[in-house]
C-alpha positions as CSV (number, residue, x, y, z in Angstrom):
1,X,0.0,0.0,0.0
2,X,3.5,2.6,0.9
3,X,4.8,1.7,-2.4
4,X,1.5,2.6,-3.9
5,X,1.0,5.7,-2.8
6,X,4.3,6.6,-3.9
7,X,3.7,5.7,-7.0
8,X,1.3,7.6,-7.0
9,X,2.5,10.9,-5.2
10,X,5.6,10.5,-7.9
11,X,2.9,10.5,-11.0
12,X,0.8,14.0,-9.1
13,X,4.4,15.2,-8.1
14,X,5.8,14.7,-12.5
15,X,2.5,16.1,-13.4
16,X,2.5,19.4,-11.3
17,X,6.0,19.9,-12.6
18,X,5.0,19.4,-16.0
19,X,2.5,22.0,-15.9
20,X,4.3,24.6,-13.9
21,X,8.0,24.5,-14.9
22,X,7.2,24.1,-18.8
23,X,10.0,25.9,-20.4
24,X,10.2,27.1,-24.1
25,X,13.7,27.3,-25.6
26,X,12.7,28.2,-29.2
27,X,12.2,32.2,-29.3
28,X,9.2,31.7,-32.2
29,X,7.1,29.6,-30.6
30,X,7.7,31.9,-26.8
31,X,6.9,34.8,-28.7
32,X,3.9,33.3,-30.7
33,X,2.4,31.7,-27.4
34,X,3.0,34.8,-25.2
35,X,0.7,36.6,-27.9
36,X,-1.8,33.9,-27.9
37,X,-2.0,34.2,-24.4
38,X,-2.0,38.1,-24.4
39,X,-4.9,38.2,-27.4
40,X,-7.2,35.6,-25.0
41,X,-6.8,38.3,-21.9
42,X,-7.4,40.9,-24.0
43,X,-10.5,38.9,-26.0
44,X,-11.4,38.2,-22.0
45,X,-11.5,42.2,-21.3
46,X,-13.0,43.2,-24.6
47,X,-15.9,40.5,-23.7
48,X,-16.9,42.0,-20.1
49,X,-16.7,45.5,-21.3
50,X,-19.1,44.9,-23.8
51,X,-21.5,42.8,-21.7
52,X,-21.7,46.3,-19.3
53,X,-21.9,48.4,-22.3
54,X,-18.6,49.9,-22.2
55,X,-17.8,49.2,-26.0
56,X,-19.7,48.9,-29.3
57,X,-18.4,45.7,-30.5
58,X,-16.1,42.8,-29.4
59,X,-13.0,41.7,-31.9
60,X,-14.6,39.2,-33.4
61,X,-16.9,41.8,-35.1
62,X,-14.5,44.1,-36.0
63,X,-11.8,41.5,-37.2
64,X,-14.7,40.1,-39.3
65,X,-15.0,42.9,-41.0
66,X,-11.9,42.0,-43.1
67,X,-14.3,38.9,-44.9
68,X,-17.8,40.1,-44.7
69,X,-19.5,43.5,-44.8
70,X,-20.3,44.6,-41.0
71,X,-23.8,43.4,-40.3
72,X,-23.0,39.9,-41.6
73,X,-20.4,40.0,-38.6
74,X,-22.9,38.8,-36.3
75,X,-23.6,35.9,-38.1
76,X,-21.9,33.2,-35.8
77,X,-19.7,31.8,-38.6
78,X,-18.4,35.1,-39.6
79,X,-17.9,35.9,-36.2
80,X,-15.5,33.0,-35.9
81,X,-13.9,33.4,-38.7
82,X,-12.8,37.3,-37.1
83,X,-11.8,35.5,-33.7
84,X,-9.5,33.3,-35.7
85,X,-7.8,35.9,-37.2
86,X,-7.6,38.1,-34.0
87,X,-6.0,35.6,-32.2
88,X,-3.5,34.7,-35.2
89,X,-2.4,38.5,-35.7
90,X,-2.1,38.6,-31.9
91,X,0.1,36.0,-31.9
92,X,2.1,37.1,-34.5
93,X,2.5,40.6,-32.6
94,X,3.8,39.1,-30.0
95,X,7.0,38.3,-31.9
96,X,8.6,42.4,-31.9
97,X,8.1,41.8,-27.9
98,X,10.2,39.1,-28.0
99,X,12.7,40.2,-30.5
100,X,13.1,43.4,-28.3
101,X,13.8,40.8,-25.1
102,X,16.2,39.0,-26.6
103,X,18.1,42.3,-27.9
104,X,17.4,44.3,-24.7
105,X,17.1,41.8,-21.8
106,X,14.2,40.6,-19.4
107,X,14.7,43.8,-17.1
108,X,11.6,46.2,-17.1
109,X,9.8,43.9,-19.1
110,X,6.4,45.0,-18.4
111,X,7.6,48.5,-19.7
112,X,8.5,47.3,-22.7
113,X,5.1,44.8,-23.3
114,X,3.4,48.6,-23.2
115,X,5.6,49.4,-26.0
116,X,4.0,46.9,-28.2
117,X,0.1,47.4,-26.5
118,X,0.6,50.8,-27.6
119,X,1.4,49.0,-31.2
120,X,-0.7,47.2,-31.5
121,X,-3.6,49.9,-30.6
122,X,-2.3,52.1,-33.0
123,X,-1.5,50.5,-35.5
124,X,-4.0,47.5,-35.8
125,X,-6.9,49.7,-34.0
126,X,-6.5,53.4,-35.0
127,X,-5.2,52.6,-38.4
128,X,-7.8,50.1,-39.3
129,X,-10.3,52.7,-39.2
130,X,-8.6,54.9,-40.8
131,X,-7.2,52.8,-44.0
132,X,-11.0,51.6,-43.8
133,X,-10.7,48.1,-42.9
134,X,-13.6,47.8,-40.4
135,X,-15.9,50.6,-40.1
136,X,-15.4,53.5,-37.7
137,X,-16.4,53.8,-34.6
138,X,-18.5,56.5,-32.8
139,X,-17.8,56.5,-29.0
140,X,-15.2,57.8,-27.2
141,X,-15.9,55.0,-24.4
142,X,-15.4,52.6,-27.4
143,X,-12.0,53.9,-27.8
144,X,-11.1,53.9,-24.2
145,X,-11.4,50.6,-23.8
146,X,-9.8,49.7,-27.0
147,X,-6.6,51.4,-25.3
148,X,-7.2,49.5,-21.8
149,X,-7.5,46.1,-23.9
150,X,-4.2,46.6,-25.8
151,X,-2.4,47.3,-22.6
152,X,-3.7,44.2,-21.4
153,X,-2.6,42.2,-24.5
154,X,1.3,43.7,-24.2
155,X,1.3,42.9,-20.2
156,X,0.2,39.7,-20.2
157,X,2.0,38.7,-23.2
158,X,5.5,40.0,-21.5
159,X,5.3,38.0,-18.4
160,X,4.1,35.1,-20.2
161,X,7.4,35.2,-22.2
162,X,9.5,36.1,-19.6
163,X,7.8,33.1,-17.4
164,X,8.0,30.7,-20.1
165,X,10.9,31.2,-22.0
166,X,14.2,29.3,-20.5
167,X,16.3,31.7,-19.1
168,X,19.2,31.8,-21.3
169,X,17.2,32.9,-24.1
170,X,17.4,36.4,-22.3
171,X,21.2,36.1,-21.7
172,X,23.0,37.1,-24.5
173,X,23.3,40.9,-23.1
174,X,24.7,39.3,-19.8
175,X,27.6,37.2,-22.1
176,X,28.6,40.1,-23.5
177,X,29.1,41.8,-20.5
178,X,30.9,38.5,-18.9
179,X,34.4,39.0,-17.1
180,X,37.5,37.0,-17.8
181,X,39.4,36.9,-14.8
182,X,43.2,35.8,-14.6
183,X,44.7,35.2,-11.3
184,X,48.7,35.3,-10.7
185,X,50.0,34.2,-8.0
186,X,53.3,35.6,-6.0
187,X,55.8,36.4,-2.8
188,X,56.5,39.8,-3.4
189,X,53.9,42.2,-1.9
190,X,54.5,45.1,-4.4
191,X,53.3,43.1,-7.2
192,X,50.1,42.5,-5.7
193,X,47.4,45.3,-7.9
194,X,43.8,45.6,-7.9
195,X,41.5,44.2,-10.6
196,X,42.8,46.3,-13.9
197,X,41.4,46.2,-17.4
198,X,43.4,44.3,-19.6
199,X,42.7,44.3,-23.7
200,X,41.3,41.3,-25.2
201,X,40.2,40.2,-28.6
202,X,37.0,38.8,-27.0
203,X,34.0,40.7,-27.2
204,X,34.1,40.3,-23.0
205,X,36.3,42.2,-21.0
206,X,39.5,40.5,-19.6
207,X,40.6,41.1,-15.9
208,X,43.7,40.4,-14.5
209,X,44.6,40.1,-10.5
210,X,47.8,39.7,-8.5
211,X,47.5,37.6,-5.5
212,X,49.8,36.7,-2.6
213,X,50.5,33.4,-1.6
């Protein structure tokens, strides 16, 4: 019966860390999941505001838009059909967010998820309109919430990233800041120096340091 429960105890403990340690190594798929995961957030937002009145339409009307003329939108097919693409340009957004990781590092990451929210809004929102892909909307509260959605989207898809991706993939600005220390060692005291610069042909900076005995 010990043995069992083990067993058993061993499968829950594989399964928790299978679903809470999962690490991405590839920087395409991190990206392209941490935008899923930001667009279903946002999609989530978008969906409450609406249901109190706080916007005119949810994304899958406006996205819609793209195949079908604006009142076949609510037609439950065509309304799919604009989630699907949504979701797939909000994935594919969230590929500049993790470019700019990678080249920048993990630090302030949430500042730099805004940087693509506001993106995104622009872009994809105000641009939309004005290009004349979807029709334009009339209230300001519509708007408002358009901004508070994309904000959302570039949070949540930052820390997703950041939580998901393995944490060398952020790294590369810390290797190129890495030291190469020498150590020498010796009797005579005046030889001992402090840590000094010495040139290198590596892109890292080489340290040298005299030590005593």
């Amino acid at each position: 019966m010990q043995k069992e429960m083990l067993y058993i105890n061993g499968i829950k403990g594989g399964l928790e860390m299978s679903l809470f340690e999962i690490e991405t190594k590839d920087s395409i798929v991190t990206g392209l999941l941490g935008g899923f995961i930001g667009t279903l957030c946002m999609d989530i937002s978008n969906a409450l505001i609406f249901k109190v009145g706080g916007t005119e339409k949810l994304y899958g009307h406006l996205a819609g838009q793209f195949f079908v003329s604006p009142f076949r939108t609510n037609q439950r097919k065509n309304f799919l059909l604009g989630e699907l693409l949504h979701f797939s340009v909000g994935a594919i957004f969230g590929l500049p967010t993790i470019f700019m990781l990678k080249k920048t590092g993990k630090d302030h990451y949430l500042s730099k998820g805004l940087i693509t929210s506001m993106l995104t809004w622009g872009i994809l929102y105000t641009g939309g309109q004005k290009i004349g892909f979807f029709k334009k909307l009339r209230f300001t509260k519509t708007h408002y919430s358009a901004a508070l959605n994309n904000v959302i989207y570039g949070l949540v898809s930052a820390k997703t990233m950041v939580s998901l991706a393995e944490p060398t993939m952020f790294n590369l600005r810390d290797k190129q800041q890495s030291l190469n220390i020498t150590i020498n060692t010796s009797n005579d005291i005046d030889k001992i120096k402090f840590v000094q610069p010495q040139p290198s042909q590596n892109t890292a900076n080489t340290y040298t340091m005299n030590l005593r005995n």
